[in-house]
FIZA-223104 format. One record per residue (C-alpha): residue in one letter; z, x, y. Coordinates in pm, whole numbers, padded with zeros to 5 digits. Each point is the difference from the previous one (the first is absolute). Layout:
REM residues N
NODE  resn      up    east   north
NODE     A       Z       X       Y
...
***
This chain:
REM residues 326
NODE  resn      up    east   north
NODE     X   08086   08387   06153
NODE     X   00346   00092   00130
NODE     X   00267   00022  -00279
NODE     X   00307  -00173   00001
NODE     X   00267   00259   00178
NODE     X  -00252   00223   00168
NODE     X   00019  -00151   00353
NODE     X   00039   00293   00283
NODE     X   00320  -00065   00186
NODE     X   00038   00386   00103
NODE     X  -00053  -00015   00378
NODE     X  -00233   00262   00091
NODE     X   00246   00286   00183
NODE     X  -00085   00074   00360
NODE     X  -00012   00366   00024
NODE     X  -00094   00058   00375
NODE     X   00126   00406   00057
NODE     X   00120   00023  -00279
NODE     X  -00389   00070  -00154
NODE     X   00017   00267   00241
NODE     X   00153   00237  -00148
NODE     X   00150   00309   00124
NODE     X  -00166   00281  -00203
NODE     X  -00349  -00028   00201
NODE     X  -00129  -00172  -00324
NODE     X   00018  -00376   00027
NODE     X   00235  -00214  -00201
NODE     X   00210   00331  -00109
NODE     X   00360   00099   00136
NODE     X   00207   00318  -00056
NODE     X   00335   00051   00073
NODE     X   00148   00325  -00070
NODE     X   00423   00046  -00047
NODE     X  -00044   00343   00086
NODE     X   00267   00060  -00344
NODE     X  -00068   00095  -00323
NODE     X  -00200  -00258  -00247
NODE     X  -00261  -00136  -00188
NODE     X  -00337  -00157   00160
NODE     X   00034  -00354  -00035
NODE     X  -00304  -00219   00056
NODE     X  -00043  -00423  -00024
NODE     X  -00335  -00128  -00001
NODE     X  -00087  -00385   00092
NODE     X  -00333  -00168   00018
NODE     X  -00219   00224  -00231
NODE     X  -00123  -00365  -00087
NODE     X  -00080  -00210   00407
NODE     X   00120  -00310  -00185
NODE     X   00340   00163  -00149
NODE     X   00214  -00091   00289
NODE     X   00364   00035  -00156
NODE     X  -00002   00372   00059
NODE     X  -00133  -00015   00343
NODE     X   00315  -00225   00080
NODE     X   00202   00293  -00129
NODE     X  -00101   00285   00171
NODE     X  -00010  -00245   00322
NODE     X   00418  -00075  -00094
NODE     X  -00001   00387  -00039
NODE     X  -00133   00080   00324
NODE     X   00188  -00309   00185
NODE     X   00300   00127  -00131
NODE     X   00012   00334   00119
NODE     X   00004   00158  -00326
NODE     X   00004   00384  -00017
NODE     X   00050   00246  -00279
NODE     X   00374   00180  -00005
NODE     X  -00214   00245  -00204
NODE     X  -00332   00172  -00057
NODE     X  -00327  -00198   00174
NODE     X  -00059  -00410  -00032
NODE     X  -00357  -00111   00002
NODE     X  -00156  -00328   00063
NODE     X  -00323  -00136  -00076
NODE     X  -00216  -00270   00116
NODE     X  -00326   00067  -00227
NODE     X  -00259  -00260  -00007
NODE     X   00054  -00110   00380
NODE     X  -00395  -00105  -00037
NODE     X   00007  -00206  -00260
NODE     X   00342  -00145   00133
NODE     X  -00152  -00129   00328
NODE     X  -00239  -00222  -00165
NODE     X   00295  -00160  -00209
NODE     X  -00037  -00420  -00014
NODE     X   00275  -00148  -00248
NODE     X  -00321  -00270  -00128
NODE     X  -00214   00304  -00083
NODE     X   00275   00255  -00092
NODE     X  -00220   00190  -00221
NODE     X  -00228   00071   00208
NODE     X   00190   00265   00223
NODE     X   00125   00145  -00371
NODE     X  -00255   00355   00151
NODE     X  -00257   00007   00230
NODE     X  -00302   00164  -00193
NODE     X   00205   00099  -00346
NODE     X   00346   00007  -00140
NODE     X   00158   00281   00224
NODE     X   00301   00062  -00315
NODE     X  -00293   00118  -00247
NODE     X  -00152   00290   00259
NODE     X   00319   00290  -00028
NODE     X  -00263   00219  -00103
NODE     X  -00077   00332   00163
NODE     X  -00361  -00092  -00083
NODE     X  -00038  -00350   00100
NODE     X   00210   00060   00329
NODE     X  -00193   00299   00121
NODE     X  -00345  -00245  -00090
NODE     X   00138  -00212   00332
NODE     X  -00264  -00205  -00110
NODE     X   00251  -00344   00030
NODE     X   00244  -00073   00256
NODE     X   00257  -00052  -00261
NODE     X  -00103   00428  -00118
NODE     X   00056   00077   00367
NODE     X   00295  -00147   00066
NODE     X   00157   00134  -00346
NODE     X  -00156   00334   00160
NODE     X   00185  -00029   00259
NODE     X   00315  -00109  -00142
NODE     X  -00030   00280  -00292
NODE     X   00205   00263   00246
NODE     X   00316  -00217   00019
NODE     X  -00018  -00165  -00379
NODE     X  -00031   00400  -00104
NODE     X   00228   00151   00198
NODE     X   00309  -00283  -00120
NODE     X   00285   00079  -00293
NODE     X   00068  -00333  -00113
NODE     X  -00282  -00350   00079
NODE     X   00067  -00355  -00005
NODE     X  -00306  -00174  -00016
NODE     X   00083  -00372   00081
NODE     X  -00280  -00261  -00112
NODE     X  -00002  -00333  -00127
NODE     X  -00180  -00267  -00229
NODE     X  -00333  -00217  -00023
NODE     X   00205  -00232  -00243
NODE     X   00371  -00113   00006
NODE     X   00239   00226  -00191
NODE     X   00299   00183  -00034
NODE     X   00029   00320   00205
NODE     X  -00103   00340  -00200
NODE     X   00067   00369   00041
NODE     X  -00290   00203  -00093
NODE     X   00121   00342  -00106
NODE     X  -00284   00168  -00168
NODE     X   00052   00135  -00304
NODE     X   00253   00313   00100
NODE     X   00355  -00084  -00153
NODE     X   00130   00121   00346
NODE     X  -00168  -00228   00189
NODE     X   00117  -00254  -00265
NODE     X   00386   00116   00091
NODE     X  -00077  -00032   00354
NODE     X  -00080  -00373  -00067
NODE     X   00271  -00053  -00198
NODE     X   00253   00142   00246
NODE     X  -00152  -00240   00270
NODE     X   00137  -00215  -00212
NODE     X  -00266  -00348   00096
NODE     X  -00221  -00072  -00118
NODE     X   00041  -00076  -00340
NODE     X  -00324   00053  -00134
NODE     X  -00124   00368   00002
NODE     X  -00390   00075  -00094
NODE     X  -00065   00295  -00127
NODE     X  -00424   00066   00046
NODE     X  -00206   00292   00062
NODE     X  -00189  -00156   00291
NODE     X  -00347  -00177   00046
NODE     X  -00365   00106  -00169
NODE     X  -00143  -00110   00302
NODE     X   00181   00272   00249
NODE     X   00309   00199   00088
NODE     X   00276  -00185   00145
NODE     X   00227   00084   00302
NODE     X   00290   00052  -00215
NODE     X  -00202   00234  -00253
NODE     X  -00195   00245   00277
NODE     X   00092   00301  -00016
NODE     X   00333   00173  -00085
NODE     X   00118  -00365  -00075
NODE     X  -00208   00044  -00288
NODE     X   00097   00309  -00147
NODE     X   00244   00061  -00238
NODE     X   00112   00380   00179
NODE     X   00053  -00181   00324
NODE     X   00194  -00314  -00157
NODE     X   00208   00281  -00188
NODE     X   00125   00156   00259
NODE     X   00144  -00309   00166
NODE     X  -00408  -00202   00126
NODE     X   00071  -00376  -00020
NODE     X  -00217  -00300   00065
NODE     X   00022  -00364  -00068
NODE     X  -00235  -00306   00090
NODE     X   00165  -00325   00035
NODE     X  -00113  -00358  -00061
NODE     X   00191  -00214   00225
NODE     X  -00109  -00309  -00148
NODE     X  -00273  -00244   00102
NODE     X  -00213   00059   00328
NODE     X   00103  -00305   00169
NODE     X   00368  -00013  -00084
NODE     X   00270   00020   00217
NODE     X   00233   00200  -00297
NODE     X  -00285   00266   00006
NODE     X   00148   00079   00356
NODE     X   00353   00055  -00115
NODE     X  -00069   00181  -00323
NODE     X  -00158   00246   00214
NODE     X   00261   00031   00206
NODE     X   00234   00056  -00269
NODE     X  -00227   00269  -00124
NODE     X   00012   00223   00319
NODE     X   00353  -00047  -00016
NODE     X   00068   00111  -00324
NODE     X  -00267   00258   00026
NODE     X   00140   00157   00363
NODE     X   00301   00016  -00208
NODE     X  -00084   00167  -00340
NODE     X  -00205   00246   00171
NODE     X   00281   00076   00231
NODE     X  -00180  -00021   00327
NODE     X   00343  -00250   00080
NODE     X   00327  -00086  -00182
NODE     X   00031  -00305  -00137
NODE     X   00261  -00095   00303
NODE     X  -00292   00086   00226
NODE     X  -00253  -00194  -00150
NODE     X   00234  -00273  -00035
NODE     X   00088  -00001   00369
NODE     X  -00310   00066   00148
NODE     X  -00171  -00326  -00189
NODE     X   00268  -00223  -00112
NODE     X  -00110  -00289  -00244
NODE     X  -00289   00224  -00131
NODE     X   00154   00091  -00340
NODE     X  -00075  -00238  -00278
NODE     X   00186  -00063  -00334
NODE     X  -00051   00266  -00264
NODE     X  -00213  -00099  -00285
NODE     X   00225  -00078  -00313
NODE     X  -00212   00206  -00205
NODE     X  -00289   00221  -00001
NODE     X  -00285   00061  -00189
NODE     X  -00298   00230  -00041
NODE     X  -00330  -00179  -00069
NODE     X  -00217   00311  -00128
NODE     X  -00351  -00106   00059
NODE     X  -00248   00037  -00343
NODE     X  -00341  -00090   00157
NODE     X  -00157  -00253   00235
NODE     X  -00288  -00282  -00010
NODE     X  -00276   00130   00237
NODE     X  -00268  -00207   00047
NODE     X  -00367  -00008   00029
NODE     X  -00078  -00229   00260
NODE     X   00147  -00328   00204
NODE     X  -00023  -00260  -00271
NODE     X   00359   00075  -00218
NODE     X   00244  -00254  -00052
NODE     X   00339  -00037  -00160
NODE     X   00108  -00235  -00267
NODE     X   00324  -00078   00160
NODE     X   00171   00006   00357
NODE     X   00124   00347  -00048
NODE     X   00253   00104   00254
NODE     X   00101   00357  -00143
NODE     X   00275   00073  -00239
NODE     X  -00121  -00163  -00260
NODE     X   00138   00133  -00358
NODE     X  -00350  -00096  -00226
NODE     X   00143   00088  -00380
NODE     X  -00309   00051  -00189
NODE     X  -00258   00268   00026
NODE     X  -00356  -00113   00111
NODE     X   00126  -00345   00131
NODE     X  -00309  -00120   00212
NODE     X   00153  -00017   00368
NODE     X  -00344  -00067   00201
NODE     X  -00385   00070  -00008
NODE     X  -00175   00227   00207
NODE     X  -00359  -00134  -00047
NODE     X  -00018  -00118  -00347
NODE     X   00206   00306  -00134
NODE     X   00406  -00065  -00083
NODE     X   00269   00177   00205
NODE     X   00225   00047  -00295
NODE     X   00352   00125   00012
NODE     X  -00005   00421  -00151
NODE     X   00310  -00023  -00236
NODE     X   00301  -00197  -00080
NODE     X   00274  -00096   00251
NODE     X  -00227   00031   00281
NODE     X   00109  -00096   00352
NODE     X  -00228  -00098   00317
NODE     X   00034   00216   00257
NODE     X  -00135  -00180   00318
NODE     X  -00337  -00181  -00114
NODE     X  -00153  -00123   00301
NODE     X  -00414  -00145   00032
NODE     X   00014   00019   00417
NODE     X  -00168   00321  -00020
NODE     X  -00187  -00011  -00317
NODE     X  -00346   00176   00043
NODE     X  -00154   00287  -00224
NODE     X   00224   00272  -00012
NODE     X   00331  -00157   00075
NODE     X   00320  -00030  -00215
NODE     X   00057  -00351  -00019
NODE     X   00322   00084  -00227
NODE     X   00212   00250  -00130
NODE     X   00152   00024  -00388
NODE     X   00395   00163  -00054
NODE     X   00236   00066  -00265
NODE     X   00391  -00098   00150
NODE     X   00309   00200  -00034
NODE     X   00305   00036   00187
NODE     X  -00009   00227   00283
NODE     X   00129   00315   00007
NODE     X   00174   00223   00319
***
C-alpha cells in the first residue's frame, strides 16, 4: 500500500551525453583547472531510483561549471540500474543485482562477481584518487534532508560549515558493506587528518521535487567550502541554487540499529524519522515475534524505513542529539 506523501513527482532526468562521460569510463567527467587544489568529487545515482542527484550533476554539466582550482569530478554511478527506473515501481531500479553503496571493499570489488562490484571496480580509481566526496542520495520514506558525516569530528565541521542541513548523523557505516563515502582513505583517520573529507547526503524523499534542490544547494555549498569556486562564482554560475541556512544544527550520534531477520517486521507507529522516544526499551516494532525496542533513554529515529526490509538490512538507526559543533 502506498503511504500518504510518498507519491513520485521527481521526473526522471534525461541524461542523453551527458552519461557519456569524458574520462573513457561511462557516466564520469573530469575537468582539470590546471591551478593548485584539492580533488573534488560529487557522486549521483549510487541508488537507479535516487534521481535528485542525477538532476544536479546534469545542472552542473548544463551550466558549464569548471573548477577555478585543483580537479572537479562527476559521477553518474548506477547508470544500469537507472535505465530501468519506472516512478510505479521505484524500488525496483534501487541496484541491479545488490546494493552497489555496501560493495567499497577491495575484496568484494575485485570478486566482480555482481554488476554493482564491477561497476564500484571501476569507479574505485576516481572515488580514490578525490580530496574531498559528496555523495548525494536520497530517501525510501519522506523526511527531512540529513548530512551523514561519519563519526570523524572533521567531517562533522565540514557539515556544520555547509551550514544545511540541520540534522547531522554521526554513524560508522553499514554491517552489511563499505559505503562510497567510507572506502578507502575516506575512512581513515591519517587521511581525514591531514585535510580527507567526505559526506553523504540525504536529499529527502525519492520522489520529491525538494530532493532536487537540496542537492543542488549541496554542490553549491560544497564547490564552495572546498574551494574549487568562490562563493561569487558559484553564485553566478547557478543562480537560485543556494537555499536558506538551517537555523540550527545538530549532531545525531548514532548508538545502534534494528537489523532484522527476515521480511515480516513491522512498526507500531507511522514513523517518519526524528522521532525523540524518552524511555529506554520502548517497543517501536516487531521483527517476527521479537520487540524492536529503543537502546537507552532520549532515543531518536534515525530514518526507519520497511521498503527494503529483508534479512540483513537496517530497517532503523538509534542516536543520542546534541548541538553541532564546527
Amino acid at each position: 500500500m502506498r503511504m500518504a506523501g510518498m507519491e513520485f513527482t521527481l521526473q526522471k532526468p534525461e541524461l542523453g551525453a551527458w552519461a557519456e562521460g569524458n574520462t573513457g569510463t561511462a557516466g564520469v567527467w573530469r575537468f582539470d583547472s590546471g591551478q593548485p587544489g584539492r580533488h573534488v568529487m560529487i557522486t549521483a545515482l549510487v541508488h537507479g531510483n535516487e534521481l535528485c542527484g542525477a538532476w544536479a550533476l546534469k545542472g552542473l554539466l548544463e551550466a558549464g561549471v569548471r573548477p577555478a582550482r585543483g580537479r572537479l569530478t562527476l559521477a553518474f554511478c548506477n547508470l544500469d540500474a537507472f535505465a530501468s527506473f519506472d516512478a510505479a515501481r521505484h524500488d525496483d531500479s534501487r541496484f541491479v543485482e545488490e546494493d552497489m553503496n555496501r560493495q567499497w571493499s577491495v575484496e568484494r570489488m575485485a570478486s566482480g562477481s555482481t554488476l554493482e562490484r564491477r561497476r564500484a571496480l571501476a569507479l574505485s580509481p576516481f572515488v580514490a584518487e578525490a580530496d574531498w566526496l559528496l555523495d548525494l542520495h536520497s530517501m525510501h520514506e519522506p523526511g527531512l534532508p540529513l548530512s551523514l558525516s561519519g563519526v570523524s569530528p572533521l567531517n562533522e565541521a565540514l557539515a556544520v560549515a555547509m551550514g544545511t542541513p540541520e540534522y547531522i548523523v554521526a554513524d560508522a557505516g553499514h554491517r552489511d558493506g563499505v559505503r562510497m563515502r567510507d572506502f578507502g582513505r575516506f575512512g581513515d583517520s591519517a587521511a581525514i587528518a591531514s585535510g580527507v573529507r567526505s559526506l553523504l547526503v540525504e536529499c529527502g524523499f525519492h520522489g520529491d521535487p525538494a530532493s532536487r534542490a537540496v542537492a543542488q544547494d549541496q554542490c553549491l555549498r560544497f564547490l564552495v567550502q572546498s574551494e574549487a569556486l568562490d562563493a561569487a562564482q558559484a553564485e553566478a554560475a547557478l543562480p537560485g541554487w543556494r537555499l536558506p541556512d538551517a537555523p540550527v544544527q545538530w549532531l545525531l550520534e548514532v548508538t545502534g540499529a534494528a537489523v532484522v531477520g527476515g521480511r515480516d517486521v513491522r512498526f507500531v507507529e507511522p514513523y517518519q524519522g526524528l522521532e525523540l522516544i524518552p524511555v529506554a526499551g520502548t517497543v517501536i516494532g516487531y521483527d517476527a515475534a521479537t520487540p524492536i525496542v529503543t537502546p537507552h533513554d532520549d532515543c531518536v529515529l534515525v530514518m526507519p524505513s520497511l521498503r527494503q526490509a529483508r534479512a540483513g538490512v537496517t530497517v532503523v538507526r538509534f542516536a543520542r542529539r546534541r548541538p553541532a559543533v564546527g
